[in-house]
N, C-alpha and C positions, 0 to 999 in steps of 0.2 A: 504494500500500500504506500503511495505517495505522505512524506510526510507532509504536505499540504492539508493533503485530506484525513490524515490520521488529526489532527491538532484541528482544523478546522470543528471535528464532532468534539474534542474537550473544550473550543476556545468558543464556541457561538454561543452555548447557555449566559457564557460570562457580558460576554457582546450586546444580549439581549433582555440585559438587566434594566435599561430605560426604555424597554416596553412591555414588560410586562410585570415588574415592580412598580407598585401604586407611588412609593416614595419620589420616583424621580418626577414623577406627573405632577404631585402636588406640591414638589419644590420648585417646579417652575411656574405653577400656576400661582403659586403665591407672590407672586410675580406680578400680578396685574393680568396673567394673560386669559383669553378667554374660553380655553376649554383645552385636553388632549392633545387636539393636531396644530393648534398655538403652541405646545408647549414641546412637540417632535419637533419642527420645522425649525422652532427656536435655540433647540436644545442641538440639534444634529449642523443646522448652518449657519452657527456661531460663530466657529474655526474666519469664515470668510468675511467677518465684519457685518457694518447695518449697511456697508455703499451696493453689495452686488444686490443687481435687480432679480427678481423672480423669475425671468425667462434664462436666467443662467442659470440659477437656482435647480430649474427644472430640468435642464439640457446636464447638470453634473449628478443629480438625484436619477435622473432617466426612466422612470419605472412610475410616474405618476400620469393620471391622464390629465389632457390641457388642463388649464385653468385650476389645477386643484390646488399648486402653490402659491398662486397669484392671492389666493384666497387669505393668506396666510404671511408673506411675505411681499413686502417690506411692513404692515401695518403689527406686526410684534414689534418692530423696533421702535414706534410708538408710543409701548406699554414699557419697557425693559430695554434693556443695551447690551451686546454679544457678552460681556462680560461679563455682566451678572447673569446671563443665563448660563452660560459656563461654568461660572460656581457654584449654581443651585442645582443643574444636573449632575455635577461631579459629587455633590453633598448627598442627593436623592438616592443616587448609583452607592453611593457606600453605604448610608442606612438599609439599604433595603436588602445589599448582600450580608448586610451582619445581622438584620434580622434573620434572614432563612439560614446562613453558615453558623448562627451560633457560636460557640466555641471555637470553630475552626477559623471563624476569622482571624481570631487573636494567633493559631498556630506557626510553627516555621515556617511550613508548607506554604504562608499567603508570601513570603517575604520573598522566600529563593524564588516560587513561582514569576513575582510579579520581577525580580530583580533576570530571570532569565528570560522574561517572557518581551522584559523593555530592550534586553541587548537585542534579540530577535527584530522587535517592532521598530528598531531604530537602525536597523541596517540595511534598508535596499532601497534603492534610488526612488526619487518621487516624479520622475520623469514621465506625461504620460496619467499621471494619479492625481487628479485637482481635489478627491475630497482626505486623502492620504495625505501631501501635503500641505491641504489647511491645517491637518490635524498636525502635523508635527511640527505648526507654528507655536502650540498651545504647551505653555511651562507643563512639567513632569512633574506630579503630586508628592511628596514624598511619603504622606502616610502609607501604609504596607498594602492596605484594600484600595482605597484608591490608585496605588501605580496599578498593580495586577488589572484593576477595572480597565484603567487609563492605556495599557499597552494592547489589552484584548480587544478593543476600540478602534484602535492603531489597526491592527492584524484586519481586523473585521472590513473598516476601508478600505484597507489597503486590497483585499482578494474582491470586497464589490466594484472596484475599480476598473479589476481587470474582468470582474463576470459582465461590464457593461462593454469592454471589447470582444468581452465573447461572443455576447449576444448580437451587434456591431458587424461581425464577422459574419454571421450566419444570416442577416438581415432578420433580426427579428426585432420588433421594435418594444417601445418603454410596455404597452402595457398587453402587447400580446408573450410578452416574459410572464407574467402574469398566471395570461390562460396554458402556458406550456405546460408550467411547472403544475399547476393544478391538475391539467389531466393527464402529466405525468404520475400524479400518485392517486390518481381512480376518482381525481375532486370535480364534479362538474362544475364547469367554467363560471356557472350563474348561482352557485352555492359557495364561491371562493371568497375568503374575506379584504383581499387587494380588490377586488374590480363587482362582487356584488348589488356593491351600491351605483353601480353606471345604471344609465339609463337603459331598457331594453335596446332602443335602437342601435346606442354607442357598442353595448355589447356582441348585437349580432352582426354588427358591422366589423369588427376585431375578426368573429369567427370565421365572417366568411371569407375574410380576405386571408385567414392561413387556408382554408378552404381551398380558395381558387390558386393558392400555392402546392398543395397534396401532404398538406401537415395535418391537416384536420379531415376527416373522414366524413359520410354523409349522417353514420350514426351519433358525430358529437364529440369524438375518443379522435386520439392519438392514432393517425396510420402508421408504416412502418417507416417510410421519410419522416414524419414526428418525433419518432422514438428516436431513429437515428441525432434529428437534427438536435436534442434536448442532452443526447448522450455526448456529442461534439461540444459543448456548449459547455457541458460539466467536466468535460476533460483537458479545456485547455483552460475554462478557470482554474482546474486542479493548476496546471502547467505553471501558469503567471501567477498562481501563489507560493509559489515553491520557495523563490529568495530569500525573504527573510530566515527561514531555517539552515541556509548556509552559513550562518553565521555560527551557530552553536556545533560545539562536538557529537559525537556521539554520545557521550558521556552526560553531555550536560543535556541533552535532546531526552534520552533518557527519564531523567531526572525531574523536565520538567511535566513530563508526561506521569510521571508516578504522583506528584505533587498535583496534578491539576484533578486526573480523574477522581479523586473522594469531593473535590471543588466544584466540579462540574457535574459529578453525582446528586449531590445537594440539589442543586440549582436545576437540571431537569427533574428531579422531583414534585416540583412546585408549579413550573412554568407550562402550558401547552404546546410543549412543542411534538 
C-alpha cells in the first residue's frame, strides 16, 4: 500500500475534526457569524486573507456549485477578520479532540505524533497547491493537540490539492466529483449530502452530462468507464500525495503510524465517516 494512502485512512479522522466537532462551529460562530457554512468558509479560507474574492474562492475550493461561496464570502469578513477566525477554529479543533481523546490527549503519542507528522507537512513544495500554501503561511501552534491538528490540516490540503488535478485531468468537474464519488460507494446521486440540496434541474443536469460522457449509465450507477475513470482519479491523488512522506525514515514512518492509529481510532468512533 502507498504510504499516501496508508496515512491518508489515520490522518483524515484528525482533518475532519472542524466538521464534525460541534466545538469548532461554535467557536466561530461566536464570532458574529451567521450559521455552519459562515463558519466552514470562514474557518477553511482564512489562510488567504479578507482581499480574495469569492470567484477565487470557489475556482481553489473546486467542488462547490456556483454561487454557493459567493453566499458566504466576502460578507464573513464583515462579521470577523481571517485572524480571528483562525484562532477560534484552531481553539474549536483542540477542545473538541480532547473532549472525545480524553486522556490521550495529554499522552506522548499526541506530541511525537504531531512533532512527526509537522516535519512530514512541512516538507514538499507548494508549487501548484494555493490552499496548501495559504496554509503554510499560518504560525505552527505549539500546544501538543493543536500542532498534531494543525499539521493533519496541512497533509489534508495538501492531497485535496492535488485530488483537484486529478479530477482536472480526467475532466470531471467541481460538482460532478461529487456524484462520482457517491455512486462510487452505492450512494445515489440525489441522496448524497454535497449536492442533495441542488435543485432537481441543477442535479439532473450534472447526471446527464456524465451521461452523454458513458460515466453514468441509463440505470443511475457507475458504468465501467465510471468505475475506471473514479479509480484513475484515486490513484494519482494517491500518487501527488506521496511527498511529504519522503521526508521521514522508515523508522520514524513507522512510529508515526503506531502513535496515530489509537488517535485516529478514537476519533472514527464518534465521527460518520
Amino acid at each position: 500500500m502507498p504510504n499516501a494512502r496508508r496515512m491518508y485512512d489515520l490522518i483524515e479522522p484528525i482533518g475532519l475534526v472542524p466538521y464534525f466537532a460541534d466545538e469548532s462551529d461554535e467557536a466561530l460562530i461566536a464570532l458574529g457569524l451567521r450559521n455552519q457554512w459562515d463558519a466552514y468558509f470562514a474557518g477553511r479560507a482564512a489562510p488567504f486573507g479578507r482581499s480574495v474574492p469569492a470567484e477565487v474562492i470557489h475556482a481553489i475550493f473546486y467542488n462547490f456549485a456556483p454561487g454557493e461561496v459567493a453566499r458566504h464570502i466576502p460578507k464573513v469578513w464583515d462579521l470577523t477578520t481571517p485572524e480571528a477566525a483562525l484562532a477560534a477554529r484552531e481553539r474549536g479543533c483542540v477542545a473538541g479532540m480532547r473532549r472525545i481523546l480524553g486522556e490521550l490527549a495529554d499522552a506522548s503519542e499526541i506530541t511525537r505524533a504531531g512533532d512527526l507528522l509537522l516535519k512530514a507537512a512541512t516538507s514538499a513544495p507548494v508549487e501548484g497547491r494555493a490552499l496548501y500554501a495559504a496554509l503554510r503561511t499560518v504560525p505552527v501552534p505549539h500546544e501538543p493537540v493543536a500542532k498534531l491538528w494543525h499539521a493533519a490540516t496541512l497533509l489534508r490540503e495538501h492531497r485535496g490539492d492535488g485530488h483537484t488535478v486529478a479530477l482536472l485531468a480526467e475532466g470531471i468537474g467541481g460538482t460532478e466529483s461529487h456524484v462520482l464519488h457517491a455512486l462510487s460507494v452505492g450512494i445515489p446521486a440525489n441522496e448524497f449530502g454535497r449536492v442533495w440540496h441542488l435543485s432537481a434541474a441543477q442535479l439532473t443536469a450534472v447526471v446527464e452530462g456524465m451521461g452523454d460522457r458513458g460515466l453514468i449509465g441509463s440505470d443511475g450507477w457507475l458504468t465501467p468507464a465510471g468505475r475506471a475513470t473514479k479509480e484513475r482519479v484515486e490513484a494519482m491523488t494517491d500518487r501527488l500525495a506521496e511527498t511529504p512522506y519522503t521526508a521521514l525514515s522508515v523508522q520514524e514512518l513507522e512510529c508515526l503510524v503506531a502513535d496515530l492509529e489509537p488517535i485516529s481510532a478514537a476519533l472514527r468512533a464518534v465521527f460518520p465517516m
